[in-house]
N, C-alpha and C positions, 0 to 999 in steps of 0.2 A: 520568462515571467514578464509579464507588460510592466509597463512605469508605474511604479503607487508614488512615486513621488509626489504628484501631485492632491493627493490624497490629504494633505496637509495644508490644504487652502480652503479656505468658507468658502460659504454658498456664494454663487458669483446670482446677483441680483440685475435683473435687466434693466437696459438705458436705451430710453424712450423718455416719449412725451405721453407714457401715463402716468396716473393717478397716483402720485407714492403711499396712499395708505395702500390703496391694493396692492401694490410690487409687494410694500412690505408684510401683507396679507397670503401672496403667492409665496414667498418666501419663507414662512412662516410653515406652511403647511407641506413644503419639498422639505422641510427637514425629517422626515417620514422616510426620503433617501438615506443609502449610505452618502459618507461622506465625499467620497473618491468619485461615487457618481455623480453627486449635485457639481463636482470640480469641474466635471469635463462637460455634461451635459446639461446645470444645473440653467445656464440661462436660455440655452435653447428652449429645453421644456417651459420655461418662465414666461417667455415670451407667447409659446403657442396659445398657454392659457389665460395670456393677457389678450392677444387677438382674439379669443372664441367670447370673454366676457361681453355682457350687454354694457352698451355706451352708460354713462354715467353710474358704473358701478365701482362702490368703493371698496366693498369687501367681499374676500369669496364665498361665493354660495357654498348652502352644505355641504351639498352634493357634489358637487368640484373639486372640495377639499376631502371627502369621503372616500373618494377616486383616488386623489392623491396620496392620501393615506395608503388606502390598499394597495395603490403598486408599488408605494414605497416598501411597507414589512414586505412584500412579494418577493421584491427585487433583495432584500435583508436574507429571507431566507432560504434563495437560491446558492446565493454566497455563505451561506453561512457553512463552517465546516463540519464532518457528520459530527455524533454524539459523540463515541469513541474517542477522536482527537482531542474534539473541545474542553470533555473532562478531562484529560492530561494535560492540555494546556492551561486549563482554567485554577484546576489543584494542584497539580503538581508540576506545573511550570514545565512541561514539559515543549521542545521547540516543535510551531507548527509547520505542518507538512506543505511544501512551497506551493501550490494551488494558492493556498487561504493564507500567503503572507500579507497579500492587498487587504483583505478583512482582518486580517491580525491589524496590520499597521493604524486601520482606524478604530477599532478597539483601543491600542493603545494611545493614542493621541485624544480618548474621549475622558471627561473632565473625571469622573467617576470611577479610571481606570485603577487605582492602588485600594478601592475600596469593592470593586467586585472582585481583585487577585485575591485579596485578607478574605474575605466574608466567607468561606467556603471552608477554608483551614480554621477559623475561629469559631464555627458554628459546631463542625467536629471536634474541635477540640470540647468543648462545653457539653456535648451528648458524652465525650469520653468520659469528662469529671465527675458529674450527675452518675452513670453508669458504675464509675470505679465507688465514689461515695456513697452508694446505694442510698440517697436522701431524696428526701420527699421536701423538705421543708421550703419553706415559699423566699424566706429571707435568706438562704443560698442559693436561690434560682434569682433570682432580683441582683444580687454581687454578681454575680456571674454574667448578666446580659447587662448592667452596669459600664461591667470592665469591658465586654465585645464590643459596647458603643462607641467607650473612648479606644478602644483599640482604631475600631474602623473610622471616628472623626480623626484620629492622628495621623491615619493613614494617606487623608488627602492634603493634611497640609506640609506636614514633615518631610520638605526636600522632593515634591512629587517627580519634579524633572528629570532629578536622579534616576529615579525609579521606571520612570519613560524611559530613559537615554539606557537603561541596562537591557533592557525589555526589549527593545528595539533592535542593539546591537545581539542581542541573542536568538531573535525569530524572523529579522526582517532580512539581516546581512547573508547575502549569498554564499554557501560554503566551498571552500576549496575544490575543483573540480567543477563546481557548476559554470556552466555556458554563463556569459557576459553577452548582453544586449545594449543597446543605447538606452538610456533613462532608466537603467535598474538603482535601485540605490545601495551602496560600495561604501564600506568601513573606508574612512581617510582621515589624515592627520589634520586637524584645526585647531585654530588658537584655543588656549587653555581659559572660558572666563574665572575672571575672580574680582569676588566684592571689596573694594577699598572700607578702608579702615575709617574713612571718616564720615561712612554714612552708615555703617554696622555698629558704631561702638555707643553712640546715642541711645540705642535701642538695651544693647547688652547694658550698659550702666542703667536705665530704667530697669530691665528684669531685676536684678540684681538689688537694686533698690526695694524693688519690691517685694522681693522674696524675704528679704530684712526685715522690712515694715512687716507680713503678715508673720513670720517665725516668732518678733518680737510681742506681741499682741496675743498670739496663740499662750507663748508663757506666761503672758502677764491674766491670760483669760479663762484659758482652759480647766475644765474642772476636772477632769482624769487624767493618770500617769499611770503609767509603768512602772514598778519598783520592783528593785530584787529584796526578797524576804530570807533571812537565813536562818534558821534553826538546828540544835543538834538530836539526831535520833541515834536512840541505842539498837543497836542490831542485833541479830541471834545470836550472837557467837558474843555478845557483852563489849564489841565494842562500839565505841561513841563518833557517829559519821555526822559531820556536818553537810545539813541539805540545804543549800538555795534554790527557793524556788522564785520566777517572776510570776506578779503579781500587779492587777489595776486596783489601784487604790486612790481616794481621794487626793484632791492636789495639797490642801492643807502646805505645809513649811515646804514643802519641797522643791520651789520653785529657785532657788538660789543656784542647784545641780545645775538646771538648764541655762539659766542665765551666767555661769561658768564657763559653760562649753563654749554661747556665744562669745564671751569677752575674750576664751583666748582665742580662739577662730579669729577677732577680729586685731588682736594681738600676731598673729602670725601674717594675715594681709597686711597688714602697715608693713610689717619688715622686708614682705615679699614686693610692696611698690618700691620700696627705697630700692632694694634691687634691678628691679624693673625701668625705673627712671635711668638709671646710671646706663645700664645695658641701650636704653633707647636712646638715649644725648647723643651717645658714644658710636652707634651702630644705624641709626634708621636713618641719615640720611646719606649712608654709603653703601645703602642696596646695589647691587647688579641690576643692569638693563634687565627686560622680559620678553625679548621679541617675540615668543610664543604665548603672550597672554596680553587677554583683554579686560582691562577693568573698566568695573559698571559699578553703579550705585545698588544698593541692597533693593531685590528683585520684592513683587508682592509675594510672592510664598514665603521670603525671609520677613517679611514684616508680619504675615498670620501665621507662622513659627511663633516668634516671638509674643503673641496677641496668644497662639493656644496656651504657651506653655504658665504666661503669668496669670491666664482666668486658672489652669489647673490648681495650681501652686494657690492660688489665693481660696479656691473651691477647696483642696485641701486643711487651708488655714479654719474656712470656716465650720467645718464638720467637725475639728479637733474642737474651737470656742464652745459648738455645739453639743460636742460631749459624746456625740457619733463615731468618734475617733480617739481614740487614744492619744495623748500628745505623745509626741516620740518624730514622726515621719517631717516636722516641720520645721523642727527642732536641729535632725541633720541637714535639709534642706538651707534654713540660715546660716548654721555656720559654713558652707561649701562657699556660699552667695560671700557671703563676712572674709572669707580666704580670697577671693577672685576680685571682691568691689575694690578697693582699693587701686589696686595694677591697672584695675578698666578705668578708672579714675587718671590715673597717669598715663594711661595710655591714649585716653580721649584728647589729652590735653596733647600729646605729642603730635598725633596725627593733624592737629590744626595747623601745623606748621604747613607754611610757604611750599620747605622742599619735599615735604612727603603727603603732597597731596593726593598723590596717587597710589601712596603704600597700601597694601594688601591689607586685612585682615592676618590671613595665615603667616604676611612677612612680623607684624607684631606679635601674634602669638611665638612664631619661632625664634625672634629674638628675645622678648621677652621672660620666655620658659628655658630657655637652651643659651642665649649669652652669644649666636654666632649667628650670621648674614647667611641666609637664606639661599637655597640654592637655585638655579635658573631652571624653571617650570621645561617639562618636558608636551610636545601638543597633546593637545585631549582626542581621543579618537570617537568619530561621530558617521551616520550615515550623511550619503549626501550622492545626488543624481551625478551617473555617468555620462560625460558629452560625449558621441560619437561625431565621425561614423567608428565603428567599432569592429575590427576584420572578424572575418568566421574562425570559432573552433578558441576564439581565448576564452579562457576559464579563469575563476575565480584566485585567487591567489591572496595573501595575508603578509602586508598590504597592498592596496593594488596602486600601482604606480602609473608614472606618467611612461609612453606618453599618451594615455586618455585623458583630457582635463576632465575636472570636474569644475561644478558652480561653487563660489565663496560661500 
């Protein structure tokens, strides 16, 4: 298999003394390549048809770009793998067959990749329920591609890299027995990242706040509930069976229930920080060294994590106010938030210390939930280019070791 490593580098843009709106006009129009191609060849080509343009031109003509286009999908669909495989790998995740791992690989590194994996499982899925339902009605075909929506917007923000980095290690990585070449890319051990505590926890005590503020406003707003109804009926046989049924009734006096459940929810987080402080005084700044991990400040996919999940939560809030919703769902929602806020509270505050500037997120949760020092990260396993030169006849192997190096 040739290198796809470099498959994972933009368009390389030509350097000259032309015109930059047109470079980035030619540039523009090579994304019609795959990606792996524009790596290798992307400023060659750039260049040629900077050279053939007319002098003082600053943008590409149609036709230039029409070109470009067409050999780009051209070049897309020689590469591309047949139908058979694609469907297996597309629905059922199935691993693709080594030809089309350089096409898989940019596939998965494309930004839209965890939302064309879902769309195909969610789509059937929803012909199944429709089918099993045998309904026509218009307002459960509306819930239903609702829900597929937020399924597939969750699907790109919710940890996408994860989802790469599994993806990867199961269609790209050479399997035991496969011949090694120089620049294949090889499962190897690398530092473990992890997000510190004191750019993560800023974020968590907003949600958390927020999830509060809408729970609370839902109760105080909401004009339907849920209530259980109980009655006794007499049965054939003469005797007297009590039935409760649930039932949406008016909010009327009932709002005291809900407003219970948050008080002790928030009754139980107070008790659970005073724990949590103690554990963290005592404990967080006598973590163990990490030499296998690397901490970074919270990435932008944890920041539009955090951005999805409070527009949900608050999108829930207002369909309950709305009366769209039954109050109930916002209700358990605040007191989780009511249980948690507190600890994030104390634990925000701990994290600002001096010596745990560097502490984890996962090292606060674990002391904090568990009362004991965190254990020392083991490395994360990732692809990553094989340096050669590389003798004939070695094969893949799990993991593959030195002494080939690989790149950091």
């Amino acid at each position: 298999m040739s290198a796809p490593g470099a498959a994972s580098s933009g368009t390389t843009e030509p350097v000259g003394s032309c015109d930059p709106a047109l470079a980035r006009s030619v540039a523009f129009w090579l994304r019609a390549y795959p990606r792996r191609w524009r790596a290798l060849r992307g400023a060659e080509l750039s260049g040629l048809v900077i050279d053939l343009a007319a002098p003082d031109t600053h943008h590409l003509g149609w036709r230039a770009a029409l070109d470009l286009v067409r050999g780009g999908w051209a070049t897309r669909w020689r590469e591309h793998p047949p139908l058979p495989a694609w469907l297996l790998y597309r629905v059922f995740d199935r691993r693709i067959p080594g030809p089309y791992r350089a096409w898989a690989l940019d596939d998965i590194d494309g930004l839209l990749f965890p939302l064309r994996q879902g769309l195909f499982s969610w789509v059937v899925l929803l012909n199944a329920v429709l089918v099993i339902q045998r309904t026509e009605s218009a307002s459960t075909l509306w819930w239903f591609v609702g829900l597929i929506c937020f399924a597939l917007l969750a699907s790109l923000v919710l940890w996408p890299e994860v989802v790469r980095q599994r993806a990867r290690l199961k269609h790209i990585a050479p399997q035991p027995g496969e011949r090694l070449v120089e620049g294949v890319l090889v499962e190897q051990d690398v530092p473990r990242p992890r997000a510190t505590a004191r750019s993560v926890l800023p974020w968590v005590v907003g949600l958390l706040a927020a999830t509060t503020t809408t729970s609370a406003l839902s109760v105080a707003l909401s004009p339907k509930v849920l209530t259980a109804v109980s009655d006794h009926v007499v049965s054939a046989d003469g005797d007297v069976v009590r039935n409760v049924e649930f039932v949406v009734a008016p909010m009327g006096g009932r709002w005291p229930v809900a407003a219970s459940i948050l008080a002790v929810a928030l009754a139980l987080g107070l008790l659970g920080a005073v724990v949590a402080r103690r554990r963290l005084d005592r404990l967080a700044s006598s973590c163990p060294g990490q030499p296998h991990r690397v901490p970074h400040a919270l990435s932008r996919s944890g920041t539009l994590n955090f951005t999805f999940w409070a527009t949900t939560i608050a999108a829930v809030g207002g369909l309950e106010i709305s009366g769209r919703l039954v109050l109930g769902l916002s209700v358990a929602l605040g007191a989780a938030a009511l249980v948690l806020l507190p600890g994030a509270l104390v634990a925000l505050a701990v994290s600002r210390g001096v010596a745990a500037s560097d502490l984890a997120i996962s090292d606060v949760w674990h002391i904090a939930a568990r009362g004991r020092l965190p254990a020392v990260d083991r490395p994360a396993s990732a692809l990553r280019p094989l340096l050669g030169p590389v003798p004939d006849g070695v094969t893949a192997g799990w993991p593959v070791e030195p002494p080939y190096p690989a790149l950091p």
